[in-house]
DOZALO-934897 format. One record per atom (N, C-alpha, C): x, y, z. Coordinates in steps of 0.1 Angstrom, whole numbers, plus 5000, padded with zeros to 4 digits. Layout:
# residues N
XYZ
...
# end
This chain:
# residues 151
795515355592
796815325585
796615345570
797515435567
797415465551
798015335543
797815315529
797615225518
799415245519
800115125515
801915175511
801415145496
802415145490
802215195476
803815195467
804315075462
805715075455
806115105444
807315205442
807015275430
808415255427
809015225412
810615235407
810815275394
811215245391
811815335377
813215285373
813215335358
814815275356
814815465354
816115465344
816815635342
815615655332
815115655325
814115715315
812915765327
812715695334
811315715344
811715805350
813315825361
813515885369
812916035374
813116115364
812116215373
810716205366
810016165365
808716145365
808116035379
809015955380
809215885392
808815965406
809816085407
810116155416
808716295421
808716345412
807216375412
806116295414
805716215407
804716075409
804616025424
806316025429
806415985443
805616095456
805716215452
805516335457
804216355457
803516315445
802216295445
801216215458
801916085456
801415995462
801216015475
802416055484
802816085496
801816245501
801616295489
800616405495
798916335494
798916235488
797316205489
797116145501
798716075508
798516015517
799015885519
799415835506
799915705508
801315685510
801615545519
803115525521
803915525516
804715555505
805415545495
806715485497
807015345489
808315275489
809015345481
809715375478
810915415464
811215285465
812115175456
812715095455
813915185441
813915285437
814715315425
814515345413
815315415406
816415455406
816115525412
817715605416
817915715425
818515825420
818915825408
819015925396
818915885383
819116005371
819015945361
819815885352
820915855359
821815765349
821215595346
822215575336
821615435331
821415335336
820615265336
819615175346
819015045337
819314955341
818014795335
816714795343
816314815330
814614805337
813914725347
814814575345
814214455350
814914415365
815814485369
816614515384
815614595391
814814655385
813814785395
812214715394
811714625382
810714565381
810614415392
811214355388
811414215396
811214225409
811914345417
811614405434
810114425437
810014525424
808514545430
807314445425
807414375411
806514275411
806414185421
807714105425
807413995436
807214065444
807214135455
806414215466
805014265463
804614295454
803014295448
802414125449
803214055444
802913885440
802913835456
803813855462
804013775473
802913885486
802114015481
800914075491
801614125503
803014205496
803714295507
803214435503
802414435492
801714565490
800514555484
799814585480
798514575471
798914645456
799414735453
799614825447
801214865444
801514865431
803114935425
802415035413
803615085413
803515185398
805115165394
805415135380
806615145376
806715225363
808015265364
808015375351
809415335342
809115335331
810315345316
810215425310
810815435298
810915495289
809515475279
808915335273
808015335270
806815235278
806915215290
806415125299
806814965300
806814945281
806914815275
807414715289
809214735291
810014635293
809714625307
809014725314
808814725331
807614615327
806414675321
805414535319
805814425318
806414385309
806814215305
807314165316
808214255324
808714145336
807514175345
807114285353
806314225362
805014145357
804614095347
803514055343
804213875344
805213855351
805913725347
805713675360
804913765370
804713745384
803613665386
802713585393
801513565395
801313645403
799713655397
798813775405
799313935404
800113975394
800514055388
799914095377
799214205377
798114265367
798814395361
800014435356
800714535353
800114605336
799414685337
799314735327
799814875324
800114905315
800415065308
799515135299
799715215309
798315325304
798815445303
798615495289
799215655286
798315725285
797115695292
796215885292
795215765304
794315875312
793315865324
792415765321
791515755308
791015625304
790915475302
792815465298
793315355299
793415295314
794115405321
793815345335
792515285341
791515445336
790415425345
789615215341
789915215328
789715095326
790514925330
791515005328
792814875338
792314795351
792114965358
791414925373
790414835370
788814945362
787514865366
787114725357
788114685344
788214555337
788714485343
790114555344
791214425352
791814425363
791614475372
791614495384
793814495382
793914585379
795614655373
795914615390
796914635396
797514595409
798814685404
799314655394
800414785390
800314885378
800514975378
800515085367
802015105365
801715105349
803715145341
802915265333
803815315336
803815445326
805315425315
804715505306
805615535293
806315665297
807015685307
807715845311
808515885299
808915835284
809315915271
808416015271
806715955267
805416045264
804516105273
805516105283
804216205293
805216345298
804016405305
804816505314
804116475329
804716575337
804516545351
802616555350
802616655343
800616705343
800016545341
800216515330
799616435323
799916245331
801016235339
801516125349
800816125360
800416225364
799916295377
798416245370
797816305360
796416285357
796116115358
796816045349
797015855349
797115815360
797915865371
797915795386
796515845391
796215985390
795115975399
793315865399
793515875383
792615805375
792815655376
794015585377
794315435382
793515435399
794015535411
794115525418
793015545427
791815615416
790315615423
789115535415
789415475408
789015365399
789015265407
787815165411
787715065425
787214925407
787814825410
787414715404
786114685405
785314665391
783814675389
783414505390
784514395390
783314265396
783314245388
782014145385
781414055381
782113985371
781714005357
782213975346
783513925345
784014045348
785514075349
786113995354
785613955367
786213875379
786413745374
785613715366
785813555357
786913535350
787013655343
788213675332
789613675339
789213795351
790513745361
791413645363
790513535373
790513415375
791413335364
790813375352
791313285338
793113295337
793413435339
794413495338
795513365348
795413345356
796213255367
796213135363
795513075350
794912955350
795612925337
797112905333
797812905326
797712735315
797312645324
796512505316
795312525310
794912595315
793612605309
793712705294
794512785292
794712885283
795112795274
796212685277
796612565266
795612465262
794612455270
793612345267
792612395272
791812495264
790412525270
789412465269
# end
């Protein structure tokens, strides 16, 4: 059984979305669309919220969401527990999202990319396996919202 895999977008994302989606589905994985469905005007946080709580609540392992600069998709799903949403605008940032912080979602900034360069950040999120140890402490800390107020 292949990996499903949730992906949305507001109108800035939209065809970078669509491609991205295309991507995915040829490496193999199940792909949700949750949205948009063209590129007219769209709130970011109507297409984030769907897919963070389904990430939060382990109806998927994995989202990718896309904006205009990633920003406002991050802030909401990061409001999720157990939501690790970072934005990453080149193959590095990802490859490190994954193996630091074990990312569960990827936002892209679809203003500054093109399909090459979207395509390169997913594949680099998407074969990047979480490196442990260390990290895994830091994780942990992340959920641990009293403790961040009273260390």
């Amino acid at each position: 059984m292949s990996e499903r895999i949730l992906i949305a977008s507001d109108h800035a994302g939209f065809a970078l979305k669509e491609a991205l989606e295309r991507r995915l589905a040829d490496r193999g994985f199940e792909v949700d669309d949750l949205g948009v469905d063209s590129a007219e005007s769209a709130d970011y946080a109507d297409y984030a919220h769907p897919l963070a709580r389904r990430v939060s609540e382990g109806e998927a392992e994995r989202g990718v969401l896309l904006c205009g600069t990633g920003l406002g998709m991050s802030y909401t799903a990061n409001r999720y527990s157990g939501v690790r949403a970072a934005v990453a605008w080149n193959p590095e940032i990802a490859r490190l999202a994954r193996q630091h912080n074990d990312s569960n979602v990827l936002v892209l900034p679809a203003r500054f990319l093109n399909a090459d360069q979207g395509a390169a950040i997913l594949d680099a999120w998407l074969e990047t396996p979480f490196e442990g140890g260390r990290h895994a402490r830091r994780i942990e800390k992340i959920e641990r919202a009293d403790e961040a107020r009273n260390p």
